[in-house]
DOTI-280345 format. One record per residue: residue number from 0; x negated, y, z negated of N, C-alpha, C in turn; residue in one letter. Coordinates in steps of 0.2 Angstrom, whole numbers, plus 5000, padded with zeros to 4 digits. Example, Ala and Ser with C-alpha at 12.3 -4.5 7.8 and 13.67 -1.06 7.14 Angstrom:
<sites>
{site 0; {4934; 4972; 4961}; {4938; 4978; 4961}; {4934; 4984; 4961}; A} {site 1; {4936; 4989; 4965}; {4932; 4995; 4964}; {4936; 5000; 4961}; S} 
</sites>
This chain:
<sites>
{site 0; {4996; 4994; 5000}; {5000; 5000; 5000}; {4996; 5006; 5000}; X} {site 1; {4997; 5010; 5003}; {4994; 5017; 5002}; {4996; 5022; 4998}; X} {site 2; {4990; 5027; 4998}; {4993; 5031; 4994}; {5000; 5033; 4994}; X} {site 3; {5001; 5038; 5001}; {5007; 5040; 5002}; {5013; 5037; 5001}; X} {site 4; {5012; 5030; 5004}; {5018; 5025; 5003}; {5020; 5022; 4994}; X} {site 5; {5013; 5022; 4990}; {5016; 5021; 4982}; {5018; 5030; 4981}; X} {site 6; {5015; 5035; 4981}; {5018; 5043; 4981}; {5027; 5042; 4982}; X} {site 7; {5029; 5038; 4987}; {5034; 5041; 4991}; {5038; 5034; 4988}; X} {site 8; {5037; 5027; 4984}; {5040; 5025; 4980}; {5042; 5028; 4975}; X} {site 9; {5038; 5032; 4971}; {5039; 5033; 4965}; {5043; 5040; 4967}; X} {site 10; {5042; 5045; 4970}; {5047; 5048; 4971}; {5057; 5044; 4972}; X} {site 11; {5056; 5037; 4975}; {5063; 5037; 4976}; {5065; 5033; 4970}; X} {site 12; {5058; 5033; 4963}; {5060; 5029; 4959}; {5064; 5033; 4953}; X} {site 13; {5061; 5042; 4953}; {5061; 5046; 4950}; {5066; 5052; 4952}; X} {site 14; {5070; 5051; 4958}; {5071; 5058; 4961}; {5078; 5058; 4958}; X} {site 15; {5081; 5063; 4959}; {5089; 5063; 4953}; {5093; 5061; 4960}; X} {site 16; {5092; 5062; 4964}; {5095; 5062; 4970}; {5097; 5055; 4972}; X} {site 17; {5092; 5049; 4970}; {5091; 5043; 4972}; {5097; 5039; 4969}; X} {site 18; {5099; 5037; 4975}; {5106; 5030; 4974}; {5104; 5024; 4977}; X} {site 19; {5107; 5019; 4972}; {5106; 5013; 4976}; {5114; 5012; 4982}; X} {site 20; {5113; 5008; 4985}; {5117; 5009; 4992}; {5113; 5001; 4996}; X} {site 21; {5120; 5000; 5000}; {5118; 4996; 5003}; {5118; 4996; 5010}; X} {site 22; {5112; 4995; 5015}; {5114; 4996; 5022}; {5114; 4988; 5027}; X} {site 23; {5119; 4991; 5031}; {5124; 4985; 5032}; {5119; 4986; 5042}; X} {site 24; {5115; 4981; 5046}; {5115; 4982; 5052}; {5121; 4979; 5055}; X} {site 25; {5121; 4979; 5063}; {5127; 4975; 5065}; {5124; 4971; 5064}; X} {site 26; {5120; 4967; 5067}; {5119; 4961; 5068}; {5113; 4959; 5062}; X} {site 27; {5114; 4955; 5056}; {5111; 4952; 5052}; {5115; 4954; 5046}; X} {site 28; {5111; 4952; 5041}; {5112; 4952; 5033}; {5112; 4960; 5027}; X} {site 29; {5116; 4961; 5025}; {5116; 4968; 5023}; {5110; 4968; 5017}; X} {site 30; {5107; 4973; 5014}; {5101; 4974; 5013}; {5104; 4981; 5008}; X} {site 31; {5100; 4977; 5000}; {5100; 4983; 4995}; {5094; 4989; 4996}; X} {site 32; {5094; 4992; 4994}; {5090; 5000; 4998}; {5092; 5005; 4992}; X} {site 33; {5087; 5009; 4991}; {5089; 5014; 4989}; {5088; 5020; 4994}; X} {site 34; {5093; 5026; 4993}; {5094; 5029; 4996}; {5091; 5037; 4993}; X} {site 35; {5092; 5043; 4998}; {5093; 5051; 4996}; {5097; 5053; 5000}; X} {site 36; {5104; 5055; 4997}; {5108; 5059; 5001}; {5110; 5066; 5001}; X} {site 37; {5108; 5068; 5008}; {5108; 5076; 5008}; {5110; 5079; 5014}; X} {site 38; {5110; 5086; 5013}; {5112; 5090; 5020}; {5107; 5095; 5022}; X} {site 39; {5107; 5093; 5028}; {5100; 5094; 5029}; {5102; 5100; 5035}; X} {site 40; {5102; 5105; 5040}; {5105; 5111; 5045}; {5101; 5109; 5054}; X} {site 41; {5104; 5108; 5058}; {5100; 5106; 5064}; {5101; 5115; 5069}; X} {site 42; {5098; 5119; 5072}; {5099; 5123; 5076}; {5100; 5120; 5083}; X} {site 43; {5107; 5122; 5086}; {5108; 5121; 5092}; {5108; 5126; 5095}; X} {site 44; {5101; 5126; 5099}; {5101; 5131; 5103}; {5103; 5133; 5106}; X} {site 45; {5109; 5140; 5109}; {5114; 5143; 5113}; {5119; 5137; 5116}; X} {site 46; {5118; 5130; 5113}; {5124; 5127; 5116}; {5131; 5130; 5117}; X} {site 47; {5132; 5133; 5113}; {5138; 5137; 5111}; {5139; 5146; 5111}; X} {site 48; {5134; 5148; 5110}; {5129; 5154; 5111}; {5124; 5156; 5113}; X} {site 49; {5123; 5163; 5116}; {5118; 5166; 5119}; {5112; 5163; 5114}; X} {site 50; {5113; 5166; 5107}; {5110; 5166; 5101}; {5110; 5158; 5097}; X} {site 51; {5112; 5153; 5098}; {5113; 5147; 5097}; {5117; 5146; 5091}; X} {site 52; {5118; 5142; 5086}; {5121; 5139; 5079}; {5117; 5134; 5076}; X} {site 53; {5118; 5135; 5070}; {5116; 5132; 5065}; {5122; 5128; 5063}; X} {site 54; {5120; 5121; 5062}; {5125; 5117; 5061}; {5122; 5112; 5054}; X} {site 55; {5126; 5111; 5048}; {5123; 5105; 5043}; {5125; 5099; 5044}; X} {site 56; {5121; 5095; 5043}; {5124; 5087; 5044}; {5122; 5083; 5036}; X} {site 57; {5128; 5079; 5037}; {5124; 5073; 5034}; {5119; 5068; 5035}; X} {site 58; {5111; 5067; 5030}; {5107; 5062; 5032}; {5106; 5059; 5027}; X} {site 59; {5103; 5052; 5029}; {5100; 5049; 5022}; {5095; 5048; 5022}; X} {site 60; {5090; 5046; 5016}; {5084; 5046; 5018}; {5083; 5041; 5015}; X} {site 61; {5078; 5036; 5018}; {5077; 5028; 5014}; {5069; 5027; 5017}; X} {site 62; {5068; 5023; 5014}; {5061; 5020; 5016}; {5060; 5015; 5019}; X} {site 63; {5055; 5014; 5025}; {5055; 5012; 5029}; {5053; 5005; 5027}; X} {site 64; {5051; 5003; 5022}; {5047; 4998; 5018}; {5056; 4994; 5017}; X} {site 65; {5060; 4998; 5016}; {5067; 4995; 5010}; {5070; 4993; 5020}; X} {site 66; {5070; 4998; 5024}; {5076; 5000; 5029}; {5073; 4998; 5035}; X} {site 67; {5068; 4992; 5038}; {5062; 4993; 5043}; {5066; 4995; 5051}; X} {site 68; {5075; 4996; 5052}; {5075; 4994; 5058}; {5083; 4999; 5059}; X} {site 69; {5083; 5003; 5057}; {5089; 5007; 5057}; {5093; 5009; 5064}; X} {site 70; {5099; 5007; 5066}; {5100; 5009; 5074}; {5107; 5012; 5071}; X} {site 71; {5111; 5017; 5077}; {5117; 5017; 5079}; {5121; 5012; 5078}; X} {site 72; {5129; 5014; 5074}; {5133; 5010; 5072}; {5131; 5006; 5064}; X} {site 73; {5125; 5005; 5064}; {5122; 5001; 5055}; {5126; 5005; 5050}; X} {site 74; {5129; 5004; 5046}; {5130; 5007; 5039}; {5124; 5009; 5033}; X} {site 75; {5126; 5013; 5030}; {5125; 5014; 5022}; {5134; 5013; 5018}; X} {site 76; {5132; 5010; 5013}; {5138; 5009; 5006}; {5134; 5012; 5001}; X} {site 77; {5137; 5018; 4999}; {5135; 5020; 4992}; {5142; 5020; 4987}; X} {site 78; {5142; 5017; 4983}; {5150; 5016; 4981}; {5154; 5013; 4984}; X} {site 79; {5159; 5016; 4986}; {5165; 5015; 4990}; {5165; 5018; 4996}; X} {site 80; {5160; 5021; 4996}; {5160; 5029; 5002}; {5153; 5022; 5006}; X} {site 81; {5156; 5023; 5013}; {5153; 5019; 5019}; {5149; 5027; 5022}; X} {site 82; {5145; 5025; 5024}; {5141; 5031; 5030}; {5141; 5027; 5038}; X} {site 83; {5140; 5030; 5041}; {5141; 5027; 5049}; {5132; 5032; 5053}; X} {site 84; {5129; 5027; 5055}; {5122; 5031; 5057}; {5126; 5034; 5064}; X} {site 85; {5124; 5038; 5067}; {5127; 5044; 5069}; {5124; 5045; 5075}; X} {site 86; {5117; 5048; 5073}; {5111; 5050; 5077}; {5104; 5044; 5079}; X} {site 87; {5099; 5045; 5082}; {5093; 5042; 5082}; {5090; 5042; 5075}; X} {site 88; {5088; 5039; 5071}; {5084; 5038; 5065}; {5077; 5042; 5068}; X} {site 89; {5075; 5046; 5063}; {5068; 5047; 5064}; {5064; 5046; 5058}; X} {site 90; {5057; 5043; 5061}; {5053; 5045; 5057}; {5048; 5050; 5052}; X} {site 91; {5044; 5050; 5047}; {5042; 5056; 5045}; {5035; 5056; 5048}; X} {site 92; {5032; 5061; 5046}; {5025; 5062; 5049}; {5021; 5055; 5046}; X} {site 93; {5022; 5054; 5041}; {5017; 5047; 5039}; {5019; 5040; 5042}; X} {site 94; {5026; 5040; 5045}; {5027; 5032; 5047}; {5031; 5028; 5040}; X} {site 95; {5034; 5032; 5035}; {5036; 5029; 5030}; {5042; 5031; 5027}; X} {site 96; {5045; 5035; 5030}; {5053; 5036; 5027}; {5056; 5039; 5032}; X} {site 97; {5061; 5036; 5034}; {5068; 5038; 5039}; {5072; 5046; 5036}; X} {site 98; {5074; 5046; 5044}; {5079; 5053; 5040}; {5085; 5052; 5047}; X} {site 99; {5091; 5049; 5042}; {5095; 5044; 5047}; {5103; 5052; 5048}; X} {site 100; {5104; 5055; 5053}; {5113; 5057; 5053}; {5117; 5051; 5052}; X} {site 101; {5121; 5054; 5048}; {5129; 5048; 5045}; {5133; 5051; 5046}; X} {site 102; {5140; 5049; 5047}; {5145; 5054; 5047}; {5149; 5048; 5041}; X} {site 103; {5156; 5050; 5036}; {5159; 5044; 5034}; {5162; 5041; 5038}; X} {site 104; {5164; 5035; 5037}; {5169; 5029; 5038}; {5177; 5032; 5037}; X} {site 105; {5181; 5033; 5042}; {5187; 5034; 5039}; {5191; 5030; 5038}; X} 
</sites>
């Protein structure tokens, strides 16, 4: 393990933000995971205006150690509350933590 990657454990072991959650892909076994759930602002530039818009989304953040293979359609369960992956999964400058868009399940 590297440095980063124990740093960036114990941050998800510490953070007040961190939930446990389960993420479900289509195809296989659902998988316990802890989670960060946050809103994070994407700029869309003049799609809609000359000046463009600022829009918030939901993402989640997991670790690529818990989460190795995150796609379109997979879920997050936190509670009762489903997430629906949304967008393309990215990941971080080190190769060690996703930052996935969700929208809820309705």
């Amino acid at each position: 393990m590297t440095v980063f990657a124990a740093a960036l454990a114990a941050l998800y072991r510490s953070h007040p933000g961190a939930v446990a959650a389960t993420y479900a892909p289509q195809i296989g076994s659902p998988v316990a995971c802890t989670v960060i759930r946050a809103v994070d602002s994407v700029q869309d530039a003049g799609r809609f205006s000359p000046g463009g818009t600022v829009q918030d989304r939901d993402v989640i953040k997991v670790q690529l150690a818990q989460v190795p293979n995150p796609g379109f359609g997979d879920s997050f369960t936190i509670g009762s509350t489903t997430l629906l992956i949304n967008e393309e999964p990215r990941l971080d400058v080190e190769g060690l933590e996703w930052t996935i868009g969700v929208i809820e399940d309705a």
